[in-house]
C-alpha positions in Angstrom: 0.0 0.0 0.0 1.3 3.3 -0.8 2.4 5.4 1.9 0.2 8.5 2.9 3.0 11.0 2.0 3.5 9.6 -1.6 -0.1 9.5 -2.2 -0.2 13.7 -3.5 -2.8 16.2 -3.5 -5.9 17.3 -5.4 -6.4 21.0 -5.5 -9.8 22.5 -7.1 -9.0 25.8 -8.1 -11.3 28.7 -7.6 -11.7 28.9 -11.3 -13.1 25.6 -10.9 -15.4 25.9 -8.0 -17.0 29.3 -9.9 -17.9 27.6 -13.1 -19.5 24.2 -11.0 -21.6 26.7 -9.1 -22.5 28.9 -12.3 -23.7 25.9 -14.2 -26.0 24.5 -10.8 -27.0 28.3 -10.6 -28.0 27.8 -14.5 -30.1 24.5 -13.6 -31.8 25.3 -10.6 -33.2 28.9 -12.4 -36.3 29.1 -13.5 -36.6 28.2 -17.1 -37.2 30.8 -19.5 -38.4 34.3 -19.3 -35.0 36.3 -18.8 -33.4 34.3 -15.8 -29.7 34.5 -16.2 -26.8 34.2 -13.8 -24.6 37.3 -14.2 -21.4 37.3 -12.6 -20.0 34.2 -10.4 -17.1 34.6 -7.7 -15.6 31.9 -5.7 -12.9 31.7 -3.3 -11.3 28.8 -1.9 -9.1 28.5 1.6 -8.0 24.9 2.3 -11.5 22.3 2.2 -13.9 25.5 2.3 -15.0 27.3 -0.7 -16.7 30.2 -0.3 -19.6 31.3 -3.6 -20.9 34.7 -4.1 -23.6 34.6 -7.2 -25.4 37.7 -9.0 -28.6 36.4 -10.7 -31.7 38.4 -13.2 -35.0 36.8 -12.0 -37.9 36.7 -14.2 -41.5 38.6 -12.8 -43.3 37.8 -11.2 -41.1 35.3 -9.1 -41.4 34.0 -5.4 -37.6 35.7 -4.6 -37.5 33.5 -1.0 -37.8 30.5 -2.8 -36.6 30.7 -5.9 -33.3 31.9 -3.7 -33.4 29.0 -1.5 -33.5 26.8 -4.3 -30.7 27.9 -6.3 -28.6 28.3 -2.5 -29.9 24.4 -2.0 -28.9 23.3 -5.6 -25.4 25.4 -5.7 -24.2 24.0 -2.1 -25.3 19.9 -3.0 -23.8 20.1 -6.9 -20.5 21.7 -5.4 -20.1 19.2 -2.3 -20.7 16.4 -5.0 -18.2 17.4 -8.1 -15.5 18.8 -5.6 -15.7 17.2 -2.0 -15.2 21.1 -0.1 -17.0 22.1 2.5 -19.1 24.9 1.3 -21.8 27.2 3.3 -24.9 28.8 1.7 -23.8 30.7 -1.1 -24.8 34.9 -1.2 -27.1 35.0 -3.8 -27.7 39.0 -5.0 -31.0 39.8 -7.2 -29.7 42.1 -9.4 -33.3 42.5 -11.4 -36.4 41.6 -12.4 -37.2 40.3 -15.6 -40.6 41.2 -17.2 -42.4 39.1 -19.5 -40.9 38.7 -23.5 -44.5 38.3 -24.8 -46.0 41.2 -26.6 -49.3 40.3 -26.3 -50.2 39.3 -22.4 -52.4 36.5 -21.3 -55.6 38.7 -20.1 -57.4 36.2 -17.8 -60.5 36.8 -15.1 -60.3 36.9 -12.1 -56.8 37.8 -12.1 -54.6 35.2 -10.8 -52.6 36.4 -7.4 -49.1 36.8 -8.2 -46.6 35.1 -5.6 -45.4 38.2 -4.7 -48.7 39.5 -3.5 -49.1 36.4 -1.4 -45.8 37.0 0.3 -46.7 40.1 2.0 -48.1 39.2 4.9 -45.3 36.5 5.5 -42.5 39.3 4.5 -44.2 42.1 7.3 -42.4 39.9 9.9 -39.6 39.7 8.7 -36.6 42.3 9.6 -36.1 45.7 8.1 -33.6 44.9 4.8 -30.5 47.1 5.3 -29.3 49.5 2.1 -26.9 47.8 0.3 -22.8 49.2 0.8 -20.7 49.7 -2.6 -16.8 49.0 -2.4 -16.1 52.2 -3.5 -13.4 51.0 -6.1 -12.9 54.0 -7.8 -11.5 56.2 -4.6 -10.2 53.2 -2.8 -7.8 52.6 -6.5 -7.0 56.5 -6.2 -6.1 56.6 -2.8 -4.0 53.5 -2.8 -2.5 54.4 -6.2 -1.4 57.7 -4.7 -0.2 56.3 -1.2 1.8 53.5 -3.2 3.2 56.1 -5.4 4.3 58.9 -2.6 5.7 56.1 -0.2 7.4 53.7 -2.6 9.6 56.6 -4.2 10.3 57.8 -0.2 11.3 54.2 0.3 13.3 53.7 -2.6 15.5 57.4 -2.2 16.2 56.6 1.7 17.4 52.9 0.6 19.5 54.8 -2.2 21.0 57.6 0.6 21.6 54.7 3.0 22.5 51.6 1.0 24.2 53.1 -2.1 25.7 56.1 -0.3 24.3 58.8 -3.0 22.6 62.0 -2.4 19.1 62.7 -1.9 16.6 63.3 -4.6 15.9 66.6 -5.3 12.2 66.6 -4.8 12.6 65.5 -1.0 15.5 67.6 -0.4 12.9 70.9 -1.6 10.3 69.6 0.5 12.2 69.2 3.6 13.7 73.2 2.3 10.6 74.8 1.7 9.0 73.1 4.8 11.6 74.9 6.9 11.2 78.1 5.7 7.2 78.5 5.9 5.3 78.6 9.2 1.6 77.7 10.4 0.7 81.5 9.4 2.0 81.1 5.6 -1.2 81.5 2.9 0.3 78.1 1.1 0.5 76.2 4.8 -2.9 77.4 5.3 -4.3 76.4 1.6 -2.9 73.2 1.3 -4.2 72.2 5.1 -7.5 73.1 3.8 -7.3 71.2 0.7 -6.3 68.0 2.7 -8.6 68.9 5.3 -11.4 68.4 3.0 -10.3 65.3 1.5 -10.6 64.0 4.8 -13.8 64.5 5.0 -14.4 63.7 1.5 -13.4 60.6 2.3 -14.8 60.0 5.8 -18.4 61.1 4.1 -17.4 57.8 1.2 -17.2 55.3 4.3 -20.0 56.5 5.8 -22.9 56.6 3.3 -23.8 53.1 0.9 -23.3 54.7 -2.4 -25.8 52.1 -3.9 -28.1 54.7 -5.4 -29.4 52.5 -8.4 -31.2 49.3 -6.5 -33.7 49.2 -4.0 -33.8 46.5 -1.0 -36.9 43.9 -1.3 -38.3 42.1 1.9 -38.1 38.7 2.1 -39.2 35.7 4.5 -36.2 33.9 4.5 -33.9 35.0 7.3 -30.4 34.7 5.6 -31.4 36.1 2.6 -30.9 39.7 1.5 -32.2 40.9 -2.2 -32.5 44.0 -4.0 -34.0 45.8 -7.4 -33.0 47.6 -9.9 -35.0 50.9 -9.3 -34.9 51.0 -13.4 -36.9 47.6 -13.4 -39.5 49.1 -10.5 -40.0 52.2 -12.9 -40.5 50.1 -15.9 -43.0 48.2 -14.3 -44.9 51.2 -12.7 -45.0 52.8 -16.1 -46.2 49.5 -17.9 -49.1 49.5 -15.4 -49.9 53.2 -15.2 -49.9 53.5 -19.1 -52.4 50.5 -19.4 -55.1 53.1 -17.8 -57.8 53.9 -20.4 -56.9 57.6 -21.7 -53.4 57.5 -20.4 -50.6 59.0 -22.9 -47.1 59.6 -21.5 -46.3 58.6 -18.4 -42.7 59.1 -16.5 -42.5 57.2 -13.1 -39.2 58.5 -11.2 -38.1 56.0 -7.8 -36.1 57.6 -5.1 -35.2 56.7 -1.5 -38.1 58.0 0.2 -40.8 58.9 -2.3 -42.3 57.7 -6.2 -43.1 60.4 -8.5 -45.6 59.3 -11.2 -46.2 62.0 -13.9 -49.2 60.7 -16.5 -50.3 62.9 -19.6 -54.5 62.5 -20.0 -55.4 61.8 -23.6 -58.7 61.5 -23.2 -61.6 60.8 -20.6 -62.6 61.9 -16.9 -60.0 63.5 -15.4 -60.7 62.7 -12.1 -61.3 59.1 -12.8 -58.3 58.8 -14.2 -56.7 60.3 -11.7 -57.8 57.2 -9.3 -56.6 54.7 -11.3 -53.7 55.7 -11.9 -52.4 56.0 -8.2 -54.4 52.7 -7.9 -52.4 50.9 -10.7 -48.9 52.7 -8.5 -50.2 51.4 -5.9 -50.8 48.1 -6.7 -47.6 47.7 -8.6 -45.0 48.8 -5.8 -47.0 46.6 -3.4 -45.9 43.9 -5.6 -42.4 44.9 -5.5 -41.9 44.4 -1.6 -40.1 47.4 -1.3 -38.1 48.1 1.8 -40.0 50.8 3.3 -42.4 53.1 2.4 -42.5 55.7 -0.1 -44.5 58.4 -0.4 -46.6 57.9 -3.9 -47.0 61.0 -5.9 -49.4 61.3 -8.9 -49.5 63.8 -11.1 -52.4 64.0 -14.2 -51.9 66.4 -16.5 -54.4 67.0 -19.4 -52.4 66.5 -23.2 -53.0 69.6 -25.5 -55.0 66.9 -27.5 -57.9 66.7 -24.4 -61.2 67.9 -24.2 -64.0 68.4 -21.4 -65.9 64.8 -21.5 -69.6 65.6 -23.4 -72.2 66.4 -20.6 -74.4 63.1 -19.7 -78.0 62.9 -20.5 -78.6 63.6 -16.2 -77.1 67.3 -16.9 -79.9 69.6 -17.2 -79.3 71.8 -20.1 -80.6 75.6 -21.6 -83.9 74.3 -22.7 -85.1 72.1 -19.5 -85.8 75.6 -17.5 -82.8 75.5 -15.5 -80.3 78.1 -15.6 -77.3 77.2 -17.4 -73.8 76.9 -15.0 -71.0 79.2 -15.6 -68.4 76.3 -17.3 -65.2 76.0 -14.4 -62.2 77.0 -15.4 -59.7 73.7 -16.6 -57.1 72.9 -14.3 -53.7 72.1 -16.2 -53.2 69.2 -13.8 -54.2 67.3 -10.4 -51.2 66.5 -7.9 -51.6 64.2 -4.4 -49.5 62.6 -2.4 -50.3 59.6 -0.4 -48.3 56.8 1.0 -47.6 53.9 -1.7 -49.7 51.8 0.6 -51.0 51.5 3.8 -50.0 47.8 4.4 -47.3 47.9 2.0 -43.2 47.9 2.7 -41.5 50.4 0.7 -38.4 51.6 -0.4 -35.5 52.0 1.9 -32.8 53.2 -0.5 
């Protein structure tokens, strides 16, 4: 029998270990209707590899379980094909995927999406934090200039002391003109300033999540953390709002703490249509499971295009013996603002 030394190793590379887990994260996706994986990383330290995966979900989709599964599928197809040790993967929604199909199955009653029936499961569930960015762009720039400054300090001091030459000349009229200017000097007091605020440039950078562009979404799992692209929450808000009967244009804008929906009236009531419109908003972010909750603001505004709706039958008119009303003036547009919903988590980004 051979002895345990002469045996050698097996080493799974992290190259390895990413492409197993982005081909279980393939299979345990739902099929079709835009579900991709995005971007796979894997790191491996002795028996324990580590997966982070970055998926596009189609929508409607339950995001607890479809996450579970693909955490489930990833951790027993990587055990299997490489023998590590490997903990619940970090699976990161990325987006929501709507529908390919131009024409939409119209069905009654309307089924209840997954989502929907998720909400009273995901109001228990913690608050999701805002996600934090690794500021890569400063962090490069920072370290590129600390690297810089103190390698070329390093490398003269090892010349001065190891090679017995002189000092550069750059260090030699820094230490000079350091010497010969005090606290009170208008360059000493300028170039304090000018680090002082890049301190606090940079102190402001570690202190606020920089993540401007996705949104958090509740969930009832408790290890499981997912967000939205707020472009994919405007797309679907407009989708919905510009299905109202007499609705033109319609611009939907998502920020932290409030949704801005701004809807050009065609034709019809205007009042009417103002109703179903923040109703459609409404019912569309309460969908999304957003973090917290926004403020929904609807705007209506009448297209040069409308005119006043015909008077019904029920009006009386000049020959019925009634006096005829003075006609109201026609607002340019109706504004309210109203939370998204009153049950409803919304955005807390």
């Amino acid at each position: 029998m051979t002895a345990a030394a002469r045996r050698g190793t097996t080493t799974v590379s992290e190259r390895a270990v990413r492409r197993i887990a982005e081909r279980a994260t393939t299979e345990a996706l739902p099929a079709g209707g835009g579900a991709r994986t995005v971007r796979t990383a894997a790191s491996v330290r002795g028996g324990r590899a580590d997966v982070s995966l970055a998926v596009t979900l189609p929508y409607p989709a339950p995001l607890a379980d479809t996450v579970r599964g693909v955490q489930r599928h990833v951790v027993e197809r990587t055990r299997e094909l490489t023998g590590l040790d490997m903990p619940a993967p970090r699976v990161n929604v990325t987006a929501l995927a709507p529908p390919k199909s131009s024409h939409p199955l119209v069905s009654s009653p309307a089924p209840v999406s997954p989502a929907r029936e998720a909400v009273p499961e995901a109001r228990g569930s913690r608050t999701p934090r805002r996600w934090w960015t690794r500021r890569r762009l400063p962090v490069a720039l920072l370290s590129s200039v600390a690297a810089l400054g103190c390698g070329a300090l390093a490398f003269d001091l090892v010349k001065v002391h190891l090679g017995h030459r002189t000092a550069a000349a750059w260090r030699t009229s820094t230490v000079h003109w350091a010497a010969g200017h005090g606290p009170g000097d208008a360059a000493v007091v300028a170039v304090g300033g000018l680090t002082a605020l890049l301190g606090v440039w940079m102190i402001v950078l570690a202190l606020t999540p920089g993540r401007r562009r996705v949104s958090t979404v509740r969930t009832s799992a408790a290890h499981v953390d997912a967000a939205v692209d707020r472009s994919a929450v405007e797309a679907l808000v407009r989708d919905a709002v510009g299905d109202v009967d007499g609705i033109g244009a319609v611009r939907v804008r998502l920020r932290r703490r409030r949704v801005t929906v701004r809807a050009g009236l065609a034709f019809g009531d205007r009042a009417h249509a103002h109703t179903a419109v923040t109703a459609a908003a409404r019912d569309t972010l309460a969908g999304c499971l957003l973090g917290s909750g926004p403020r929904l603001r609807v705007t209506v505004t009448p297209e040069p295009v409308w005119q006043r709706p015909a008077p019904t039958a029920d009006t009386p008119g000049p020959g019925d013996g009634g006096s005829t009303p003075a006609p109201a003036p026609v607002p340019t547009s109706t504004s309210t603002s109203a939370p998204a919903s009153a049950s409803t988590p919304g955005v807390d980004q």
